[in-house]
Backbone as CSV, one residue per row, in Angstrom:
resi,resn,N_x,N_y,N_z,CA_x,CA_y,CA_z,C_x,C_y,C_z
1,UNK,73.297,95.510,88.354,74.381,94.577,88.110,74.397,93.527,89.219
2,UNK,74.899,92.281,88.579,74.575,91.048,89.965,76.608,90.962,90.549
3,UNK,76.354,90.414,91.415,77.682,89.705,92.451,78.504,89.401,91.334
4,UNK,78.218,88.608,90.452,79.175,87.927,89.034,79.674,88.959,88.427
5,UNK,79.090,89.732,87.984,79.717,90.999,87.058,80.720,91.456,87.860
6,UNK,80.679,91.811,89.381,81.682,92.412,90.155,82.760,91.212,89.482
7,UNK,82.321,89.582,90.567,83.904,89.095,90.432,84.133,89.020,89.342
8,UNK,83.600,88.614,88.227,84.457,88.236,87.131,85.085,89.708,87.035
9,UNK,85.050,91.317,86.760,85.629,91.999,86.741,87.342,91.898,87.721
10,UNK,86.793,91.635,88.663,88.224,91.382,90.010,88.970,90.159,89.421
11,UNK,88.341,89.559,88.948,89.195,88.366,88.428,90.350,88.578,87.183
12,UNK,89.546,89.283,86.220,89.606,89.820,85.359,91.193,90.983,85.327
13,UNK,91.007,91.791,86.926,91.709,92.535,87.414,92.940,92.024,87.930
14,UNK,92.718,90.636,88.493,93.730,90.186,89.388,94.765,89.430,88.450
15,UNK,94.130,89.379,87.584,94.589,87.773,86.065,95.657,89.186,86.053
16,UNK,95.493,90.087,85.449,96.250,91.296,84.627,96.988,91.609,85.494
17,UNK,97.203,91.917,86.896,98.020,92.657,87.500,99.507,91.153,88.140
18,UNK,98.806,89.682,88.169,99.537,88.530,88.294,100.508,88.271,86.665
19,UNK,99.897,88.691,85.845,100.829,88.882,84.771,101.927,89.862,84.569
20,UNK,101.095,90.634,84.751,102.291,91.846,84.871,103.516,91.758,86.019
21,UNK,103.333,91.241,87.247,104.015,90.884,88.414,105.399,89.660,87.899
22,UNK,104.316,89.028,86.909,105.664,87.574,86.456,106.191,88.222,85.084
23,UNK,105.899,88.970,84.483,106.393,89.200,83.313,107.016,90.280,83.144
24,UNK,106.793,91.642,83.959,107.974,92.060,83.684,108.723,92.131,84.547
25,UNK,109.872,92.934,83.794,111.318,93.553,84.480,111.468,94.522,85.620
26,UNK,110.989,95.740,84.658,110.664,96.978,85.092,110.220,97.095,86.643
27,UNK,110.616,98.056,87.495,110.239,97.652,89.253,109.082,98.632,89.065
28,UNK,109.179,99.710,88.356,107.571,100.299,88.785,106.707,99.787,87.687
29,UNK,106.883,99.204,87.067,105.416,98.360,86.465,105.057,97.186,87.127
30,UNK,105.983,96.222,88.141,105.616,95.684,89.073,105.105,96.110,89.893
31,UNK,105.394,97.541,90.651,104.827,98.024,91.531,103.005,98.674,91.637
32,UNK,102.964,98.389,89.766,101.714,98.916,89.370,100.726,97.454,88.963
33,UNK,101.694,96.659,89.152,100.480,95.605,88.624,100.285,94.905,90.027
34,UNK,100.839,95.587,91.140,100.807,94.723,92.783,99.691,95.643,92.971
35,UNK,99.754,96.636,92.872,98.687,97.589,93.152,96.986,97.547,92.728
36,UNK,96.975,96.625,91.441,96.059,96.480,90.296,95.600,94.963,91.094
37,UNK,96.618,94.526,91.613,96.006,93.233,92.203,95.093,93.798,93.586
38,UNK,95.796,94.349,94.058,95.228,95.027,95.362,93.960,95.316,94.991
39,UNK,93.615,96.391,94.214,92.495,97.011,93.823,91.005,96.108,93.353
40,UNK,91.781,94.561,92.895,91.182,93.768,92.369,90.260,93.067,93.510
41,UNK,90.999,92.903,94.846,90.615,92.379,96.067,89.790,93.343,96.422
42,UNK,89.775,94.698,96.632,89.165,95.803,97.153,87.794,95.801,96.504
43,UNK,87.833,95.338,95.017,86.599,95.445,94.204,85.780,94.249,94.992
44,UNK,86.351,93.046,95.349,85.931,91.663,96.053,85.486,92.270,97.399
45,UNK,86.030,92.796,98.230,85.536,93.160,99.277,84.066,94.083,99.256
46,UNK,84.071,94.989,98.573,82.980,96.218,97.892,81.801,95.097,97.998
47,UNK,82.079,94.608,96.790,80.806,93.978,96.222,80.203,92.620,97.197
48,UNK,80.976,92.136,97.470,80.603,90.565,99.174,79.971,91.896,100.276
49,UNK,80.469,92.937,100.624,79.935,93.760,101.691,78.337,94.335,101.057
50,UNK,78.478,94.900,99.774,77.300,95.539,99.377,76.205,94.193,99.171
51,UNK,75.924,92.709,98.835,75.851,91.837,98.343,75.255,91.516,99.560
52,UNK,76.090,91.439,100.734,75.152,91.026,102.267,74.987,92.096,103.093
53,UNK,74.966,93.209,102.709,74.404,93.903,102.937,75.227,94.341,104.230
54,UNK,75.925,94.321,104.534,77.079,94.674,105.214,78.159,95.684,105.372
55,UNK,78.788,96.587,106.541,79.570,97.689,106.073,81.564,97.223,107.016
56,UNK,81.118,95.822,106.846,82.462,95.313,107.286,83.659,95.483,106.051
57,UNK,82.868,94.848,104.702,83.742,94.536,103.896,84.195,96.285,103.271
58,UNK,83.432,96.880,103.495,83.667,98.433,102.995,84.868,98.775,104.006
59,UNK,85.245,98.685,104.847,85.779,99.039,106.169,87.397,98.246,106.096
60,UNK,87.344,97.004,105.940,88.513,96.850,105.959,89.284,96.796,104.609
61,UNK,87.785,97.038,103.188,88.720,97.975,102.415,89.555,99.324,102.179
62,UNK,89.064,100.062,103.333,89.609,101.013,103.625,91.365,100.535,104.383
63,UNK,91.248,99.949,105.113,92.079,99.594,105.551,92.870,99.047,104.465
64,UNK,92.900,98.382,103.883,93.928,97.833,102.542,94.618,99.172,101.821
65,UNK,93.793,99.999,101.145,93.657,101.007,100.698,95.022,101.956,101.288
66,UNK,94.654,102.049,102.275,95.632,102.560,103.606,97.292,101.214,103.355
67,UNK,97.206,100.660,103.631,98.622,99.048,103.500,99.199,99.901,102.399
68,UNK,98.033,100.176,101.303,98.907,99.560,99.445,99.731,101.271,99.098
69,UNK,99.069,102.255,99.711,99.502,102.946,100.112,100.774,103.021,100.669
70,UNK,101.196,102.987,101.766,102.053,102.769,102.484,102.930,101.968,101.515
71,UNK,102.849,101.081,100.901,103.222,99.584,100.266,104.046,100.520,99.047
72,UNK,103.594,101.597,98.690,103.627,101.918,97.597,105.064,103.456,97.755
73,UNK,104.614,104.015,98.574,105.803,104.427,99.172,107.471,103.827,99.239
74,UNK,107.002,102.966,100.383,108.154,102.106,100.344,108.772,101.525,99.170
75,UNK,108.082,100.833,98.569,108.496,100.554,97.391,109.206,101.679,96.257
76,UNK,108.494,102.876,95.829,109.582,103.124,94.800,110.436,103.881,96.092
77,UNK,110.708,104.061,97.203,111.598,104.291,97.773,112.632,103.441,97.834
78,UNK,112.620,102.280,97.882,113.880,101.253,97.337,113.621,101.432,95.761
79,UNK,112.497,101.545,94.998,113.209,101.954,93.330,114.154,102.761,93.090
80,UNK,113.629,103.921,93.731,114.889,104.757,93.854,116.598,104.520,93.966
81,UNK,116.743,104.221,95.126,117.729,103.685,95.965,118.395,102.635,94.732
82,UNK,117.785,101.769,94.301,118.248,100.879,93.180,118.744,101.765,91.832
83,UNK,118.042,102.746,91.626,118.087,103.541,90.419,119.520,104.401,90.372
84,UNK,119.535,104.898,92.036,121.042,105.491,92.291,122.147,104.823,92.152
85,UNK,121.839,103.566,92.454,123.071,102.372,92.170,123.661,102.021,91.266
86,UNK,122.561,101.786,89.953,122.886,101.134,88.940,122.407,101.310,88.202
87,UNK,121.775,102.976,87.994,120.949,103.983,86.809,119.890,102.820,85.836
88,UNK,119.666,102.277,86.538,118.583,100.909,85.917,117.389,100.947,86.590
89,UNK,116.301,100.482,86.423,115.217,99.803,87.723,114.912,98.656,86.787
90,UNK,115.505,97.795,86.219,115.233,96.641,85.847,115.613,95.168,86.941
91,UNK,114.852,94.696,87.206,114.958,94.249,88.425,115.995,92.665,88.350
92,UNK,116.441,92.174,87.278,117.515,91.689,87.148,118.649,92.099,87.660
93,UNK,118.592,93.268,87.373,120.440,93.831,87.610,120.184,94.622,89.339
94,UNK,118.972,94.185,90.155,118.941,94.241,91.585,119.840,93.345,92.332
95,UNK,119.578,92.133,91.890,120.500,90.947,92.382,121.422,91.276,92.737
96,UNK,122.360,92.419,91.925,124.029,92.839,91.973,123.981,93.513,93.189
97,UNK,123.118,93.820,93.776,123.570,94.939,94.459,123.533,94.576,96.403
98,UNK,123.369,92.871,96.172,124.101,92.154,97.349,125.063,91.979,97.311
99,UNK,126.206,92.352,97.231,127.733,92.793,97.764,128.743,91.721,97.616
């Protein structure tokens, strides 16, 4: 497989998870299409590192990997927190819950 097949796949990846981010409501399907973007970059990093032959881009995909993680935690940990509030996670009715 050549360099192109990777990006257009990541592209491919990133298009879908930027849609999902503007279109819906829902906080953990946002939280899944931030993630899908992430993954999309990670595929970009893989393939530019394997491509020049390099073990940088492998490396600080690890490191991302590690962020989205973390990223991901936090996050439905305020889903939560929102969910206790206002038995919703639709992220409209978040707004309310600045005082």
């Amino acid at each position: 497989m050549t360099l192109n097949n990777f990006l257009i796949l990541s592209a491919f990846l990133f298009c879908t998870g930027l849609y999902g981010v503007l279109a819906r409501k829902n906080a953990v399907l946002v939280l899944m299409s931030v993630e899908l973007m992430l993954n999309a970059v990670n595929l970009n990093l893989v393939a530019f590192s394997a491509f020049r032959a390099n073990v940088t881009g492998q490396i600080f995909s690890l490191f991302v990997i590690t962020v989205a993680a973390a990223e991901v935690g936090v996050g439905l940990a305020i889903v939560l927190l929102i969910y206790r509030n206002s038995r919703s996670v639709d992220l409209e009715q978040a707004d309310q819950l600045k005082g």
